[in-house]
N, C-alpha and C positions, 0 to 999 in steps of 0.2 A: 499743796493740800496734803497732809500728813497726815496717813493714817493705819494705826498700827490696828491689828489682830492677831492676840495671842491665844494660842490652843496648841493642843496636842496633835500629832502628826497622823494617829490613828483613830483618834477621836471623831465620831459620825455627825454630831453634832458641829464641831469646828469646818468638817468638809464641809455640811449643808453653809454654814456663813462663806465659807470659801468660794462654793460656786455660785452665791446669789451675786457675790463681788463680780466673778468674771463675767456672771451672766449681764452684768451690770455693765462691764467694760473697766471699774473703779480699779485704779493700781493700789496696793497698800505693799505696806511691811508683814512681813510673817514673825510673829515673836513664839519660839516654843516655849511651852510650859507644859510640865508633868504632873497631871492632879492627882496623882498615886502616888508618887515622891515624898519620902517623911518631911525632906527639908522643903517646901515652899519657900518661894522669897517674899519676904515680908513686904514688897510693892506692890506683888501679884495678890497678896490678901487685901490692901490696901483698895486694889483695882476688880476685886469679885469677894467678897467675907467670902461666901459657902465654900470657897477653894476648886469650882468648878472650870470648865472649859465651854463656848469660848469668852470671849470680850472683848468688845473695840473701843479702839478709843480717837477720835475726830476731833483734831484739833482742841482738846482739856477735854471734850464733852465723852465719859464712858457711858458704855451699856453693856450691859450681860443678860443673859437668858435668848438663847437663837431665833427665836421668836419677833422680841425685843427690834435685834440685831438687823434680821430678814426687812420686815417693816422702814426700819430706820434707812439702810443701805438704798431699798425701790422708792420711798420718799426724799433722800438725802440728796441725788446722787442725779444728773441724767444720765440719759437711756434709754432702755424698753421697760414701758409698765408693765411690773410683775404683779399687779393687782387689779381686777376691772373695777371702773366703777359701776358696773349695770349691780343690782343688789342678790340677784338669784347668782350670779357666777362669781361676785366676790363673796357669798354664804358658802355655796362649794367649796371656793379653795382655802377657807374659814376651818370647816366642817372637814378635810382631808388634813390639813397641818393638826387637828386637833387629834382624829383619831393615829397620827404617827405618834402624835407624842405620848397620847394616853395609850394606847393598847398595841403599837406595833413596837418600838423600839425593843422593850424587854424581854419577847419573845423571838424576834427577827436576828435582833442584833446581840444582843447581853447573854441569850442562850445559844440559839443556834451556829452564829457565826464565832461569837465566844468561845463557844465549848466543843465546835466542830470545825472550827476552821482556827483561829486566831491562837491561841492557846497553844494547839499543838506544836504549832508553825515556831512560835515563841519558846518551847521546850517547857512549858509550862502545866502543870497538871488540869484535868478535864473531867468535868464531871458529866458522863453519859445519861444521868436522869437529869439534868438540868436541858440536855441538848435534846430529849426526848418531847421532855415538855414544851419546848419551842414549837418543835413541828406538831405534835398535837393541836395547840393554841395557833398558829400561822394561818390553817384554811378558814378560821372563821373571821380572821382578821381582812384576808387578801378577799376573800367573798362581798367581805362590806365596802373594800376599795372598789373592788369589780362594779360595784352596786351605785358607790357616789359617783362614780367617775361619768362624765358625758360625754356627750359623741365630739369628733373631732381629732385633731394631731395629738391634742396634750390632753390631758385630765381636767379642764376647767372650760376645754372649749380648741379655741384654733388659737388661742394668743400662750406662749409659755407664761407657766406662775410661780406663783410660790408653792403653790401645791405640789410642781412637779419638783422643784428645787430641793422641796421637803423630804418626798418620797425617796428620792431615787438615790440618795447614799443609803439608805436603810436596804432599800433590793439590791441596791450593789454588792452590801454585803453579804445579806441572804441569801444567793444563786451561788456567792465562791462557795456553799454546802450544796454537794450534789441532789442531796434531798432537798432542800431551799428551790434549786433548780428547776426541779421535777414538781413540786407544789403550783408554782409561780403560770409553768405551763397550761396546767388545768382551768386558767383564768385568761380567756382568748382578747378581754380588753386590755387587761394588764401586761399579758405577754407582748400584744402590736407594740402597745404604748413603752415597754419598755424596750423592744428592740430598737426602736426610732429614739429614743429620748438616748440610750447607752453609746450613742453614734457621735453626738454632742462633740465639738472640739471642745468646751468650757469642763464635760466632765469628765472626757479621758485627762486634761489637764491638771486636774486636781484631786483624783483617784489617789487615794495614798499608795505607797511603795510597801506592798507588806515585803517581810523578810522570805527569802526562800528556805525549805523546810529544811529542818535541822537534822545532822544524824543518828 
């Protein structure tokens, strides 16, 4: 059963398809691809037009958008359902993947851990009101996870989801900023649920390798 997954190696988005995989048990291929890179390979536009990251591809059949991806992998694949079917707790982990995508990434990830962690690491310039505005916009974003999240181990209940799958490279990233860290705290569901969820053999396994800092 052949099945490749191309992304980038720091890319949030490619970890979240990476750990639905392990959480799944599914082996694939790793194909890197730099969606920053002027030269793209004209396969990999072939195999995503917008030139994003990530995309599988199962035996001819591609898909792109992580979303897409998540879905396809927990219906594709045996294993553990990462979706219930009860309708209130598949609306949760509905309603949590959406607000990662619409309102967490950008400020979590693109600013904070961008321009406070990644960046620098990289020797690469930083923009301190970009990273400021992260943590401004953060407490009201982790407030309304506080808020979706239900009782139990995981955030959709006691069964792992996609919700958590979704989440938790985005705080992976956001806590490597000492401030991210200190936000995160002030949120006693999301602190539990993340100290139990970062324990994970499947996502210390596919944690990217950031670079050690430069001199």
């Amino acid at each position: 059963m052949a099945i490749e997954l191309h992304g980038y190696q720091y890319s949030v988005y490619s970890w979240i398809a990476r750990l639905a995989l392990h959480e799944k048990g599914v082996a694939y291929n790793w194909v890197e691809v730099n969606p920053f890179a002027e030269n793209t390979p004209a396969g990999y536009l072939a195999t995503h037009p917008f030139k994003r990251v990530p995309a599988l591809i199962h035996i001819g059949f591609i898909v792109y958008e992580t979303g897409a991806i998540t879905r396809y992998v927990d219906e594709a694949f045996e294993g553990p359902k990462l979706q219930s079917v009860e309708p209130r707790e598949r609306a949760r982990c509905n309603q949590i993947i959406s607000i990662v995508d619409s309102y967490a990434y950008w400020p979590l990830v693109r600013q904070v851990f961008a321009h406070g962690v990644f960046r620098p690491l990289m020797g690469l310039p930083a923009d301190e009101n970009e990273f400021r505005k992260g943590l401004e916009a953060a407490p009201r974003i982790l407030a309304a996870l506080e808020t979706a999240a239900g009782g139990g181990q995981y955030l959709c209940g006691n069964q792992l989801s996609l919700a958590d799958i979704h989440l938790a490279p985005m705080i992976g990233y956001f806590v490597l900023a000492d401030e991210g860290r200190a936000l995160l705290q002030k949120h006693p569901r999301l602190s539990d649920w993340w100290a139990d969820f970062s324990k994970r053999s499947a996502f210390a396994h596919t944690t990217p390798q950031l670079p050690s800092a430069l001199p």
